[in-house]
N, C-alpha and C positions, 0 to 999 in steps of 0.2 A: 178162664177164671175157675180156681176147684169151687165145690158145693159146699157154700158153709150156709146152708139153710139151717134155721134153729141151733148156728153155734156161735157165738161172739168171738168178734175178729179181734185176736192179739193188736194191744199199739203201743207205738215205742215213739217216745219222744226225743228230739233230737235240739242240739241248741247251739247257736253261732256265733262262732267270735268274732274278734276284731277286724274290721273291713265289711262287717255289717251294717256300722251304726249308722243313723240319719237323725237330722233334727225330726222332734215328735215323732218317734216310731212308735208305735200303739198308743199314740197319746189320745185318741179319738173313746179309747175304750177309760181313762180318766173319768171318774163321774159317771158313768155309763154302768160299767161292772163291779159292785160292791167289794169285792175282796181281790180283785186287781187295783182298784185305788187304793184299799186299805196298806196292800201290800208295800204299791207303789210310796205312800205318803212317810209309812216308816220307814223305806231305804233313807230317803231325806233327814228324817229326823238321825238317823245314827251316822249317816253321812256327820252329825256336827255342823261343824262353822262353812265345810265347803256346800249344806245340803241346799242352802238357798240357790247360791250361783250356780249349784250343777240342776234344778230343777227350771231357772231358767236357761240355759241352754239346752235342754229338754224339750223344754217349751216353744223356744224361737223359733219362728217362721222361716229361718234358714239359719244353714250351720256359721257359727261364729266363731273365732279364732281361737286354734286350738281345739277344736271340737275333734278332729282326729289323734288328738294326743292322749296318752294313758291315765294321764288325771283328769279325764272329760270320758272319751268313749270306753273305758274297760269298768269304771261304778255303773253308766248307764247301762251298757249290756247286759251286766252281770243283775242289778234293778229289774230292769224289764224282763228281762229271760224268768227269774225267779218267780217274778207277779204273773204272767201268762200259766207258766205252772202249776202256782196254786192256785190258779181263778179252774185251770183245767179239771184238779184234783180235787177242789171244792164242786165241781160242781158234775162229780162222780164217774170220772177217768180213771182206770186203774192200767196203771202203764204196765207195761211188762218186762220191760226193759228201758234206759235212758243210756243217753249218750251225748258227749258236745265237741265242739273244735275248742280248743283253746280255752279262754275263759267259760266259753258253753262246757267245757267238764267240769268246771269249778261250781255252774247252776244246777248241770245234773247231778254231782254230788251231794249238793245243801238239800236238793227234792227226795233226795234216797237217805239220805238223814245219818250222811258221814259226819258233818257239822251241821250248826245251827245259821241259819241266817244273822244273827246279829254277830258272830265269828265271823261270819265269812266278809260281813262289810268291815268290822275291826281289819281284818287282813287285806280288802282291798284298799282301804285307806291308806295301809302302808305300801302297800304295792306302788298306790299314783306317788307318793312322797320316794322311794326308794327309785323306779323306774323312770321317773321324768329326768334323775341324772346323770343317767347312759349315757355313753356316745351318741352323738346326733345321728338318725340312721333311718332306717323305714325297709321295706317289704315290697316282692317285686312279684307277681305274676306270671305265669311262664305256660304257655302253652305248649308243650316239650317232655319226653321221657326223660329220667334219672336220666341213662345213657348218654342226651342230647346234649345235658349240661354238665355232666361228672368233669370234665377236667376245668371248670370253671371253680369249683366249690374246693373250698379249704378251709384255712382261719380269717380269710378275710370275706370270704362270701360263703353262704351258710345254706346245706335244706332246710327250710324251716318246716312244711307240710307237702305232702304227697296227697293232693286228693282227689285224684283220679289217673290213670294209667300216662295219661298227657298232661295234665294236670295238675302246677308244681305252684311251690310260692317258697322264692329265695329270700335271705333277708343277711342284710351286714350295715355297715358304715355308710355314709351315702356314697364316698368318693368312687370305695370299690363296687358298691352293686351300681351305679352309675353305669362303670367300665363296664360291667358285665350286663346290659341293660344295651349298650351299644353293639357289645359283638353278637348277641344274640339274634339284636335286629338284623346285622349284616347276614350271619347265615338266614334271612329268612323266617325266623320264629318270632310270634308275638309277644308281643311284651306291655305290660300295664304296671303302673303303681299299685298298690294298695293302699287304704285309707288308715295309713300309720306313720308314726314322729319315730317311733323306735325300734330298735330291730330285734323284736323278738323270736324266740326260741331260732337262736342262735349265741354263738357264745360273747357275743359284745353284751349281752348283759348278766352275765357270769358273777359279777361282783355284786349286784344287788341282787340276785338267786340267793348268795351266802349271806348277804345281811338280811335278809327277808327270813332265813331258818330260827334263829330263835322265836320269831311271833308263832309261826309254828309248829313248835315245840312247845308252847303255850296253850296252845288249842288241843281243846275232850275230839280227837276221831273217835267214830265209832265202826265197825261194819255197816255197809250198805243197806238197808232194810225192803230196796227191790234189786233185781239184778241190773249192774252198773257196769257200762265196757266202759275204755279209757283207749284213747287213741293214743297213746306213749305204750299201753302193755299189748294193743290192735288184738285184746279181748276181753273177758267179765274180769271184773275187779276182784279180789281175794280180798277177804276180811286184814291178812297180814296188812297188803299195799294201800288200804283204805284207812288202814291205822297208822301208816306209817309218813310223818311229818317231812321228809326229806324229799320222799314222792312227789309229795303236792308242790315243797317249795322249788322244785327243782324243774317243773313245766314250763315254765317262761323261757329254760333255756332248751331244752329239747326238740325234737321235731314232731310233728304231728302226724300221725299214720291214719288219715282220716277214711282214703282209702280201704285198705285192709282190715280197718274197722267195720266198716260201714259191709262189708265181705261177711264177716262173721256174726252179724249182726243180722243179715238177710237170710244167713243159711241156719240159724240156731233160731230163728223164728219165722217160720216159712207160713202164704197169706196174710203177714201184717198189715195193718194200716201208720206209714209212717208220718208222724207230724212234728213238723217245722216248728216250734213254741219258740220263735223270737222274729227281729225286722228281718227283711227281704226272705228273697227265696232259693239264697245259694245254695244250700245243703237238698233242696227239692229239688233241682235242676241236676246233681251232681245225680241223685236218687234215681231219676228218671231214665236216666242212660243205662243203670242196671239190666239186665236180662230178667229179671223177676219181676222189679217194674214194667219193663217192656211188655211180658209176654200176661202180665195184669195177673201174675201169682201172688203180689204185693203191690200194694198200692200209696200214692204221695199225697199229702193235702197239707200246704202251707198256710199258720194261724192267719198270718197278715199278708196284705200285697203287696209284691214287690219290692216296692217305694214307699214313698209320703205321696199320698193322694187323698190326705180329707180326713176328718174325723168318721164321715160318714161310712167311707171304703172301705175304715178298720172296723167298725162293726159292724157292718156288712160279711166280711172276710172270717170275721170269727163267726156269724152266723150261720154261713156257708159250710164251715169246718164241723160244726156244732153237729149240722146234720147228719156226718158220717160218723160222729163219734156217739151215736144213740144208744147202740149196744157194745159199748168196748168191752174187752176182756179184763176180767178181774184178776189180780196176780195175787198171791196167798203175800200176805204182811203188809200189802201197799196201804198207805197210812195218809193220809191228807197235810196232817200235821194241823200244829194251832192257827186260826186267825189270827192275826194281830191285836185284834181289839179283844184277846181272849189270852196272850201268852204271857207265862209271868218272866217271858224275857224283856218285855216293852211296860208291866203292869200298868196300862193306860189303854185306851183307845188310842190312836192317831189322829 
C-alpha cells in the first residue's frame, strides 16, 4: 500500500445495471437516511401513475412478477443508484471520477449533472413504455474470452458487455441465445441467465433506440461537472459526447466495455478507493480481481451487501462504508446538487 499519510484518497463511484436488482435493495436505509429517502420518495412521485406499483414492488418481501423486466428493474436501479449517490454527496463525498454498467451510466451522469434527475425519470418512463415491446429476449452470462464465443455472435446473438477478460454477457432473442446457451455448455463453459425479459444492448432493440431519440433530443445535456468515463467510449466523457443526444439514446443498443473501462479508470487514478453506490457487489468482485486491487494500490468497498439481508445489514453496510470514506478526496467543481425538498424542479418537499 503507498503512503497517503496526511493525503485523502481519491474515490470514484461506480454503479450497476441490470442484473443487479432485488426486491428491497437499500430499502433498510428508507427512513433511516434523510436525503436517500427524500431522494428516493421523489423518484415515485415523478414515476406518476406507475410510482405507487413500482414502490411496492420495491418494497415486497420477495420479487413479484416481472420484477426482472424493464418497466420494474431499470426505474428501480436507476432510483436507488441516484438516492445512494446523493445521500453520499450529501453527506460530503467528492468523487473524482464516476462511472456505471448500463443504466448505472445513466445514474453517473445525472450525479455529474449532464441531466437533471427529473429528465432522466421523464426518459426512463419512456424507456419501460418503448422497451417492454422488443422481442421477447433476455441476457446470458458467459464465463469465456471474446475468442471462445466469436463464431457464435452475429444478428441473432449479440456481445452485449465484456466485463472482464473471461467475462462476457450475450444477449438476443430467446430462441437463438437458448441455442447458444446449449453449445456453449457442450464445450464446457458456464453459462447463467441474467435477471432480464429483454435483450439489451444488442440490436433486437434497435427500433426502440430510434423511437426513444426524439425525448432526447428534448432533454438540456450539459458537460459533466466531474470527470465521467462511459463504458461505450471505455474512457472520460467529452463535453461534445455528453451533449450529444444520440449518444445516450443509442446505449441500450450497444455493447458495454465495462472491462476496459474499469482499465482506465484504475490507471488515470492510482490509490483510489472504489465504491459500489448501488444493490449487490458485482462490479466489487469484478474490482477485486484487478492487480491494483490485489497488490492493495486501490482499494474496493461495496455501499450494500450482496443481497437482501435485513434493513438492518443495509445500514450496517453503509456504516461500514462510511468509515473508509472519512477523508475522501475532493475534486475541484464536485457539486452535491439540490435536495429535493429544496429544488425548484419538484417546488415541494416530498
Amino acid at each position: 500500500m503507498p503512503d497517503t499519510a496526511g493525503q485523502a484518497r481519491p474515490v470514484v463511484l461506480m454503479f450497476a445495471g441490470q442484473g443487479a436488482q432485488h426486491p428491497r435493495m437499500a430499502a433498510g436505509l428508507h427512513g433511516h437516511d434523510a436525503t436517500f429517502t427524500a431522494w428516493m420518495d421523489e423518484a415515485f412521485r415523478l414515476l406518476g401513475p406507475d410510482g405507487a406499483r413500482l414502490r411496492r414492488q420495491w418494497l415486497a418481501p420477495g420479487p413479484t412478477p416481472g420484477y426482472d423486466d424493464v418497466t420494474v428493474a431499470q426505474p428501480l436501479l436507476y432510483a436507488v443508484g441516484h438516492a445512494l449517490g446523493r445521500m453520499l454527496l450529501e453527506q460530503g463525498v467528492r468523487p473524482t471520477a464516476l462511472f456505471g454498467h448500463s443504466v448505472g451510466e445513466l445514474v453517473a451522469a445525472t450525479l455529474a449533472g449532464v441531466l437533471t434527475f427529473a429528465d432522466g425519470m421523464r426518459l426512463m418512463r419512456e424507456r419501460m413504455t418503448l422497451f417492454a415491446d422488443t422481442p421477447p429476449g433476455g441476457m446470458l452470462a458467459v464465463a469465456a474470452s471474446v475468442d471462445e464465443v466469436a463464431d457464435l455472435l452475429g444478428p441473432a446473438v449479440h456481445l452485449a458487455a465484456v466485463n472482464a477478460s473471461r467475462q462476457l454477457l450475450l444477449a438476443g432473442e430467446r430462441a437463438p441465445l437458448d441455442d447458444a446457451a446449449r453449445i456453449l455448455t457442450d464445450r464446457g463453459l458456464v453459462c447463467r441467465d441474467v435477471l432480464a425479459r429483454q435483450a439489451f444492448h444488442s440490436p433486437v432493440v434497435e427500433d426502440a433506440v430510434r423511437a426513444s431519440l426524439p425525448a432526447w433530443r428534448g432533454v438540456p445535456l450539459a458537460p459533466p461537472r466531474l470527470p465521467l468515463y462511459s463504458a461505450y467510449t471505455r474512457g472520460p466523457l467529452t463535453p461534445d459526447q455528453a451533449r450529444d443526444p444520440e449518444f445516450w439514446a443509442r446505449q441500450p443498443a450497444e455493447t458495454v466495455h465495462f472491462a476496459p473501462t474499469l482499465t482506465t479508470v484504475l490507471d488515470e487514478h492510482p490509490g483510489c478507493l472504489l465504491v459500489e453506490a448501488g444493490p449487490g457487489n458485482n462490479l466489487s468482485a469484478l474490482a477485486r480481481r484487478r492487480r491494483a486491487v490485489a497488490q492493495e494500490r486501490c482499494a474496493v468497498v461495496p455501499l450494500l451487501p450482496d443481497r437482501c439481508r435485513g434493513d438492518e445489514a443495509d445500514v450496517r453496510s453503509v456504516e461500514e462504508a462510511r468509515s473508509l470514506l472519512s477523508e475522501p478526496a475532493v475534486a475541484a467543481g464536485a457539486v452535491a446538487g439540490p435536495h429535493p425538498s429544496r429544488t425548484a424542479e419538484t417546488g415541494r418537499k416530498p
